[in-house]
C-alpha positions as CSV (number, residue, x, y, z in Angstrom):
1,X,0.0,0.0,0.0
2,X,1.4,3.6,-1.1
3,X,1.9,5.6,1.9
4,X,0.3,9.0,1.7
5,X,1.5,12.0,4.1
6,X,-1.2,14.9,3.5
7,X,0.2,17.8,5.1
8,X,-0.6,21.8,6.0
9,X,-3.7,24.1,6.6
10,X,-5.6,25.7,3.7
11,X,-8.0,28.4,4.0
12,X,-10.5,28.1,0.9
13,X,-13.7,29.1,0.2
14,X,-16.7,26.5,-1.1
15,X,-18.4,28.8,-3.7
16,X,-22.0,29.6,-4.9
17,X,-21.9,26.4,-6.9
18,X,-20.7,23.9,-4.2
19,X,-17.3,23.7,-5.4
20,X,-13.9,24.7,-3.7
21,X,-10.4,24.7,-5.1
22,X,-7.8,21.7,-3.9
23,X,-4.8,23.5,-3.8
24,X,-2.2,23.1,-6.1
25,X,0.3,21.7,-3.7
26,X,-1.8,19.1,-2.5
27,X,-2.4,17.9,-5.8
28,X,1.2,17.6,-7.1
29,X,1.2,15.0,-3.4
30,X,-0.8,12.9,-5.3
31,X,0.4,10.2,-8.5
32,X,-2.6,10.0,-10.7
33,X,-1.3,6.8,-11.9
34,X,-1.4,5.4,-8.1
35,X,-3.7,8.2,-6.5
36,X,-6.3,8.6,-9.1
37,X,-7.7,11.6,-9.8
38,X,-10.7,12.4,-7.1
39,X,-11.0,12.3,-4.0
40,X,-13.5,10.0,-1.6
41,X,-15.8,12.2,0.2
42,X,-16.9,10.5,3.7
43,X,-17.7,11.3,7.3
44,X,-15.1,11.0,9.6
45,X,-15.1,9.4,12.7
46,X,-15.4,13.2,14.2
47,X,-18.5,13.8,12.3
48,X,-15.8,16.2,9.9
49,X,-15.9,15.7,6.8
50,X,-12.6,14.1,5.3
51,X,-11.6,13.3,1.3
52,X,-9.6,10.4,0.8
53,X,-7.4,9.7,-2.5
54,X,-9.2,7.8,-4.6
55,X,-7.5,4.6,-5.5
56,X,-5.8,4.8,-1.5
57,X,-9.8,4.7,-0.5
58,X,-10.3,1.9,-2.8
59,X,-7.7,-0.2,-1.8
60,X,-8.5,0.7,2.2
61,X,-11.6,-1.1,1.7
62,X,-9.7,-4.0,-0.4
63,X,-7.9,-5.0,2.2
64,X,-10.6,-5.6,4.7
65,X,-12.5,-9.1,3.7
66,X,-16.5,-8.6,3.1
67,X,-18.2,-11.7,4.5
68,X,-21.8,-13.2,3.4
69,X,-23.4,-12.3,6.9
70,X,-21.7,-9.2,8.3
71,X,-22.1,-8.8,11.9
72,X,-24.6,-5.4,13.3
73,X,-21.3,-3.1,13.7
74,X,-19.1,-3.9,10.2
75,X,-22.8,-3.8,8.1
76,X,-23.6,0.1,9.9
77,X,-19.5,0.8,9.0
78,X,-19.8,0.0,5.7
79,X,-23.0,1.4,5.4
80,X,-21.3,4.6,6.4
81,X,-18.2,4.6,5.0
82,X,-19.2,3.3,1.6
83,X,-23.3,3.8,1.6
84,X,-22.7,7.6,2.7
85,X,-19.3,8.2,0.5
86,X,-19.1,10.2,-2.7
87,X,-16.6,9.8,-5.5
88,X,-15.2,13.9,-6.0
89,X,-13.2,14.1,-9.5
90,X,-11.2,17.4,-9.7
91,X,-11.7,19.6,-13.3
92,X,-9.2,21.3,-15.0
93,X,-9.5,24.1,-12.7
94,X,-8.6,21.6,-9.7
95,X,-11.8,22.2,-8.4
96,X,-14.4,19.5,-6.4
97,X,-17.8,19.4,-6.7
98,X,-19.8,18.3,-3.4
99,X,-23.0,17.1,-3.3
100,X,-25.9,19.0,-2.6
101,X,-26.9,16.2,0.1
102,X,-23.6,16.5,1.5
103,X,-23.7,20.1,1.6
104,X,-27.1,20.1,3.4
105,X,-26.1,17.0,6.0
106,X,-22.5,18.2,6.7
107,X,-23.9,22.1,7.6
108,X,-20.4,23.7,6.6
109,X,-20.4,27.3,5.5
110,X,-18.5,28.7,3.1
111,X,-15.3,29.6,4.3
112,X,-13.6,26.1,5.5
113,X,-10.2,25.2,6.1
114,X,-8.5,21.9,4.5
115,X,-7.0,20.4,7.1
116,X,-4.2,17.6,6.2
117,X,-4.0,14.4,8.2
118,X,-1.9,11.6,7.2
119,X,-3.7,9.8,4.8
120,X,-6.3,12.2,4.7
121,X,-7.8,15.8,4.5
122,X,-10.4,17.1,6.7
123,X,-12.7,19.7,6.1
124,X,-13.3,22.0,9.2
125,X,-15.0,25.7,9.2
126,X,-12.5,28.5,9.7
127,X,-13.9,29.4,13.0
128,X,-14.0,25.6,14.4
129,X,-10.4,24.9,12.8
130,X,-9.4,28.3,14.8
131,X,-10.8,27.2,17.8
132,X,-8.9,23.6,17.7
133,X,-5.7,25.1,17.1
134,X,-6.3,27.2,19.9
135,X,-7.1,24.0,22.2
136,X,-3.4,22.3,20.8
137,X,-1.5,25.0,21.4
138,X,-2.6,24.9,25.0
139,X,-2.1,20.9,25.6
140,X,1.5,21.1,23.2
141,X,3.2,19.9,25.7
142,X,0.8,17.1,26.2
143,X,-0.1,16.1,23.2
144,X,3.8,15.8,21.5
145,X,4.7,13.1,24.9
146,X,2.2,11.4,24.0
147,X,2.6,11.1,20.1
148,X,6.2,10.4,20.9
149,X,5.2,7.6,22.8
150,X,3.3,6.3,20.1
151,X,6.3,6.5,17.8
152,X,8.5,3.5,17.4
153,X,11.6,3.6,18.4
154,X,14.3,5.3,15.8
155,X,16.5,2.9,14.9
156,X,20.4,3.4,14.7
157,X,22.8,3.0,10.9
């Protein structure tokens, strides 16, 4: 599996039309031969909404075995994470188009902030991405032990 690292903050806007610009630095991150060229629209486990590379989304869900009788839980996750998902292809502009049913469910307004995580990008409203960083910044300290001890350990050449 290719190993994504989405990265940065990025103030945008969603316009009249439900579409917002993915910025140009994020898409050079991404090999259209192994990334595709969309982006998997789905609710994250924060109630955010988060975009996934295409082909990376795909092959996620690859990985995981369907079985004939899905138990209650897996059944309401896929449900979710594939019933709920849209398929987001950037035109020539690099511009996504979201669903009018997303745009309704999710409730963001126009000015949102693309938020890179890992292997994916959330979407967070300026004022709620402001308020978060806020809320880091205090916990720093905190929060960097305990990613660090999360971390294996470096190894030595």
């Amino acid at each position: 599996m290719r190993n994504i690292v989405l990265y940065g903050e990025h103030e945008l806007s969603i316009d009249d039309k439900n579409r917002m610009l993915v910025p140009s630095d994020i898409r050079k991150q991404l090999d259209p031969g192994l990334d595709g060229t969309a982006f998997f629209l789905v609710p994250g486990t924060d109630g955010r909404p988060w975009l996934y590379p295409d082909l990376y989304y795909k092959e996620l869900f690859g990985q995981r075995r369907a079985r004939l009788t899905p138990d209650e839980d897996t059944l309401a996750y896929d449900r979710m994470m594939l019933g709920m998902a849209s398929r987001m292809e950037w035109d020539k502009q690099g511009r996504v188009l979201f669903p009018e049913k997303f745009m309704k469910r999710s409730g963001l307004v126009r000015e949102v902030t693309l938020v890179g995580n890992r292997d994916h990008l959330e979407i967070w409203s300026r004022s709620a991405w402001d308020e978060e960083k806020q809320k880091m910044e205090a916990r720093r300290s905190e929060i960097i032990l305990r990613g660090q001890q999360e971390l294996p350990p470096l190894t030595q050449t």
